[in-house]
N, C-alpha and C positions, 0 to 999 in steps of 0.2 A: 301685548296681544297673547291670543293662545295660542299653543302649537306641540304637536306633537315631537317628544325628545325621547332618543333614545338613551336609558337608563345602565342598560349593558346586557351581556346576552339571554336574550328573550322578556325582555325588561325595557318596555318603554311605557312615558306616561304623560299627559297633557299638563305642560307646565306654562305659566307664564314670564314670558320670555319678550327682550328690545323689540319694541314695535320696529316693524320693516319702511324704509321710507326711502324718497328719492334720495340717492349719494350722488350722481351727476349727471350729467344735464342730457343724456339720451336714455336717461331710467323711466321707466315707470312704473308706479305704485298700484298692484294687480289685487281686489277684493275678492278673496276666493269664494267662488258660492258651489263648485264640488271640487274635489280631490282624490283620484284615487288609490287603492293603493295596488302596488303593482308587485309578481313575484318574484322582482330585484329586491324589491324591501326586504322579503326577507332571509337575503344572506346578510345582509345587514342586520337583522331584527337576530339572526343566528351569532353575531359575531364575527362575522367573516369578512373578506376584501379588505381588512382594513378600518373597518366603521370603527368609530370611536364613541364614548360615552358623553353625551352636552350635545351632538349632534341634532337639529331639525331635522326630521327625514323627509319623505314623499318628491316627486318629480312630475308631478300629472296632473296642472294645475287649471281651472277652466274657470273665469268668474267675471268681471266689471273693474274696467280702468278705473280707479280712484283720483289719481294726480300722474303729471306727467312734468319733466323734466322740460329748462326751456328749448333745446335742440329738436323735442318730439313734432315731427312733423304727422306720421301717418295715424296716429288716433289721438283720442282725445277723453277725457275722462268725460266716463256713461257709455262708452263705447266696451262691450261685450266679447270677449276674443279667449281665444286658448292659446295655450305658451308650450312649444314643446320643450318638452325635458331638454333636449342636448342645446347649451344655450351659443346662439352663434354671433360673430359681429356683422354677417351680412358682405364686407368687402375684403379680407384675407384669400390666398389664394382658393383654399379650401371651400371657402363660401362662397366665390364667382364662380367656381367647379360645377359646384354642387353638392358635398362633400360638406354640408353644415353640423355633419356628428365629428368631422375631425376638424372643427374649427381651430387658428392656431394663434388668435387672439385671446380668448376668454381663459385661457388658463395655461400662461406663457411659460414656453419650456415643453410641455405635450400638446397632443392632437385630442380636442375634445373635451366639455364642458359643461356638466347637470346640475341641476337642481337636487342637494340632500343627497349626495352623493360621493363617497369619501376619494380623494385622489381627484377629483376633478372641478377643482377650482376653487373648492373653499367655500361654495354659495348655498344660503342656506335652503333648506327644502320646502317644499311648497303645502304640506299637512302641516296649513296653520292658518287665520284667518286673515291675512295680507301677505304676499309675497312681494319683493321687490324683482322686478324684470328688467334686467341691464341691456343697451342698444334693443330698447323698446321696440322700432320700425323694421329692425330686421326679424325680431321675435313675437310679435302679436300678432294674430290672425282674426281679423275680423268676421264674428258670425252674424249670422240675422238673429231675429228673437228675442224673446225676456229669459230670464234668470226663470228658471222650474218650469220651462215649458217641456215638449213631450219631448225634445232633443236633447234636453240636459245631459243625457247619458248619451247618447251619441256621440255628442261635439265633446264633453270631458276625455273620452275615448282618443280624440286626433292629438293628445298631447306625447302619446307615447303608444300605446298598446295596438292600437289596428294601423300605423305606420308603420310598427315594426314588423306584425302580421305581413304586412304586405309586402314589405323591404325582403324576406325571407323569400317568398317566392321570386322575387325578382333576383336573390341571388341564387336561388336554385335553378332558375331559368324556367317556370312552367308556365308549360304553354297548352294550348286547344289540344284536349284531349288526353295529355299525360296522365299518367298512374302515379300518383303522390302521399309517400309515406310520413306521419309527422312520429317522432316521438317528443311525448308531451302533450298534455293535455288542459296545462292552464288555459291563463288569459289567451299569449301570445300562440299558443298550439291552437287553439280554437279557432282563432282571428286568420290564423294563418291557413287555415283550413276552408273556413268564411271566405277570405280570399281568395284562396284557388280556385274554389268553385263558381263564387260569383261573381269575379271578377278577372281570371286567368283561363277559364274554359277549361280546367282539370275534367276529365273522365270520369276518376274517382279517387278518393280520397280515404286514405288508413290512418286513425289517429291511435295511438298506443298508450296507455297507461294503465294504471291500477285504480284509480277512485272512482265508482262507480257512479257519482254526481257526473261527474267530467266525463267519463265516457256516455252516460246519458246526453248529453248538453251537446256531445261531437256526433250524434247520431241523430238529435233535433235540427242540426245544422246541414244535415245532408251527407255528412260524413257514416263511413264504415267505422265502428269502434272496437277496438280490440285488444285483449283484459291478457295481460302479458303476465299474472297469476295464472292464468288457465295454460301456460306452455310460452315454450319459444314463441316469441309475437314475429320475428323475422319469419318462422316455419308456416306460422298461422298465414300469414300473408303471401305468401309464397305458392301457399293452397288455395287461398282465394285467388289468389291470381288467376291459378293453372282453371280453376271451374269455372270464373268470368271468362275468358275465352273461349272456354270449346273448342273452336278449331282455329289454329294459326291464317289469318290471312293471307302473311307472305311464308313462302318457301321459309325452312329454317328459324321461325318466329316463336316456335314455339321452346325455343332455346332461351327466349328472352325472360323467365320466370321471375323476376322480380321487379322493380319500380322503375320508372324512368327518372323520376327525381325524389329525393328524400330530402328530408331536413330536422335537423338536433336541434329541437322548443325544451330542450332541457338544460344542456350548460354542465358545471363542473361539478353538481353536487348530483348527479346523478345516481341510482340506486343502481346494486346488485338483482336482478330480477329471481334469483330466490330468495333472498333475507332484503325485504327493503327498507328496514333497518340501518344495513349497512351500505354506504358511500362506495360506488366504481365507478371513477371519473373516462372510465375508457369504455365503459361498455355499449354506450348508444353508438359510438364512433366505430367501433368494431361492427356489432350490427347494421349501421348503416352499408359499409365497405362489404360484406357481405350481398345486402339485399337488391341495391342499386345495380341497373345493368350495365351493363359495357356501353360506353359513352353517353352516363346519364350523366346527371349532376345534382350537387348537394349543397345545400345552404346551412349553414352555422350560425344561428341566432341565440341559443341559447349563451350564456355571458360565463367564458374563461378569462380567471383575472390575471394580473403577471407575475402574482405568488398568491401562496396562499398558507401560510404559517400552519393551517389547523389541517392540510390535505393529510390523506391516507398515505401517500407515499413520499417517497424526495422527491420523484420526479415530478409531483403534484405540487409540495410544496415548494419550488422552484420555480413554477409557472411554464411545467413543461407533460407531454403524453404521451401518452404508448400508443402508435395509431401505425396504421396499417399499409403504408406508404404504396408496397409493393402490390396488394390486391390493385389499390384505388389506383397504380397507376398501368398496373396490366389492363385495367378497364377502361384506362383513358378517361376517368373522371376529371369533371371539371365542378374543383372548390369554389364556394363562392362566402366569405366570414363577416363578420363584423357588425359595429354597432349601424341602428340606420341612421338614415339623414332626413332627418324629419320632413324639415322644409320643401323636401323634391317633392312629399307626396301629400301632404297635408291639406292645401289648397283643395286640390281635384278631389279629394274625398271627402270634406268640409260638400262640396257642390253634388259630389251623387248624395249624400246622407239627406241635404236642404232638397233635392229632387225627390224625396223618397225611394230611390232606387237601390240603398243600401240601412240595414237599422243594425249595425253591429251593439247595438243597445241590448239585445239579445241575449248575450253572456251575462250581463251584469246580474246579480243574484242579492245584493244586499244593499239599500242606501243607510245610511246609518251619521247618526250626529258624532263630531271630532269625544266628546266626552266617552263612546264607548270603542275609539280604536283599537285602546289596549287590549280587549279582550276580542273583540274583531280580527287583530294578527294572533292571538293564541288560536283561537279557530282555526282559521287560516293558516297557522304553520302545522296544524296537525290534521289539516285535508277533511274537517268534519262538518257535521251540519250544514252541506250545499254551500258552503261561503267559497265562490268560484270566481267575481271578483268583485271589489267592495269599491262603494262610492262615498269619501267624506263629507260633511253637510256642516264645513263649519260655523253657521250660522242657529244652527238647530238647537 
């Protein structure tokens, strides 16, 4: 079959590679008909976390059961379903939790388990035109519809990227009417933004970057956008604050000049906001610590791995940051990190999307066949030509 392999840094290319098939008897053999790809790929696509060269990448697989193992009870091949990235076994403790990204089955010894994903489990990634789906009935989700209908990009979306959108506000905690800063402006900044508003009752919503696609796209969404080249984005927002208010409701309110919750959609390779060029894996963290008010709370989505050989600093390349302890805790912040857990939210948003009550399809900016990914993640890693986020077609 084909599939996309990484080659080495910024160096991947559509090879043919061991077709995927049943290995045991609660697998199933997943036809992909989209894939996307998502902006984990590429610290991988950069070199980073670990990825290795022979790798199958992608994790965001959406297509038609082909075969199924004989244990499979809950689908059946012709059955239509998305696979979320974090691959879980359904009865571990973690998984009767809830807690299906720190599954402690799928990849014995750690918590947690992807598709094309290096350090976590070994399984190959899903940009490619069959994936194999291990404990099948805990990880397929069945949708309605045919293969290219108007959902396609919707439903490929629940495998990872508007979960995690949502997962993020849920650990920043917003609620009916908070003030919600993102930085970052991808997929997951967008989604997370998407979220807040329509789905968490945010007030209003600040997305920070520099590519003027993405900030276009966070301001189609309902979102405030704000070009952190034009100055301090925490300052920028800080003013906006002070002129959306006017006058303090309560007594002493107006003390309150920045966000009630923030959230980092950017992770460890974050830039210096004057040369962004250059890597400052502490700066959204400082800023946030900063902007967020006294007993607000902040969610960490963006992906710190537990070393990192290529960081800027030791402390970087140790899997460790310079953060701001004593602001966040004179404020009484409440942290909320990590990867999400698909399965909590997948279902319910699989049924608003099928209600039409949600089309986070919205983001997506390019569908494209697997023969031109390579050049699809050069795009992509250099933020150009509107590729904001990409859907594979490996059938095209």
């Amino acid at each position: 079959m084909r599939a996309l392999t990484l080659m080495g840094p910024r160096q991947v290319a559509v090879e043919a590679v061991a077709d995927a098939e049943v290995e045991a008897a609660t697998d199933a053999l997943l036809r992909v008909t989209s894939s996307a790809i998502c902006g984990t790929d590429l610290h991988f696509y950069d070199g980073r976390m670990g990825a290795e060269p022979g790798m199958v990448i992608g994790h965001e697989p959406l297509g038609v059961v082909e075969e199924i193992g004989s244990a499979v009870t809950s689908v059946r091949p012709g059955d239509r379903v998305v696979v979320p990235t974090h691959i879980c076994c359904g009865f571990c403790p973690s998984c009767v939790h809830g807690y299906s990204g720190a599954c402690l089955t799928t990849n014995p010894g750690k918590a947690g388990a992807a598709y094309g994903y290096p350090g976590m489990g070994g399984y190959r990634g899903a940009q490619a035109e069959f994936v194999r789906v291990p404990f099948a009935d805990a990880n397929c989700l069945r949708l309605p519809g045919e293969p290219g209908d108007e959902y396609e990009h919707d439903f490929v979306l629940l495998a990872d990227a508007l979960p995690t959108g949502y997962h993020a506000t849920v650990l920043a905690g917003v609620r009916p009417g908070d003030s919600v800063a993102i930085y970052g402006a991808g997929a997951i900044g967008l989604l997370t933004a998407y979220c807040a508003l329509r789905l968490r009752g945010a007030a209003v919503v600040y997305v920070v970057d520099r590519v003027p696609d993405r900030l276009d796209k966070a301001g189609e969404l309902g979102a405030v956008p704000v070009d952190y080249t034009a100055g301090d984005p925490a300052g920028q927002i800080i003013e906006q604050q002070r002129r959306r208010r006017g006058g303090a409701a309560w007594r002493g309110e107006d003390a309150l000049g920045g966000v009630s919750c923030a959230i980092d959609a950017v992770g460890f390779q974050a830039r210096t906001f004057g040369d962004p060029a250059r890597e400052d894996p502490r700066r959204v963290i400082h800023d946030l610590a900063r902007l967020v008010n006294p007993t607000g709370r902040l969610g960490i989505i963006g992906v710190f791995p537990a070393e990192d050989p290529s960081g800027v600093d030791g402390l970087e390349r140790e899997g460790r940051l310079d953060v701001p302890w004593g602001k966040l805790f004179a404020k009484g912040v409440t942290i909320g990190m990590g990867r999400d857990h698909d399965k909590r939210y997948n279902d319910f948003l699989r049924d608003l999307i099928a209600a039409g009550r949600i089309r986070p399809s919205e983001i997506v900016s390019h569908r494209l066949p697997l023969a031109d990914a390579p050049d699809a993640f050069r795009r992509f890693d250099e933020r150009r030509d509107g590729y904001l986020k990409i859907v594979i077609d490996p059938a095209a």
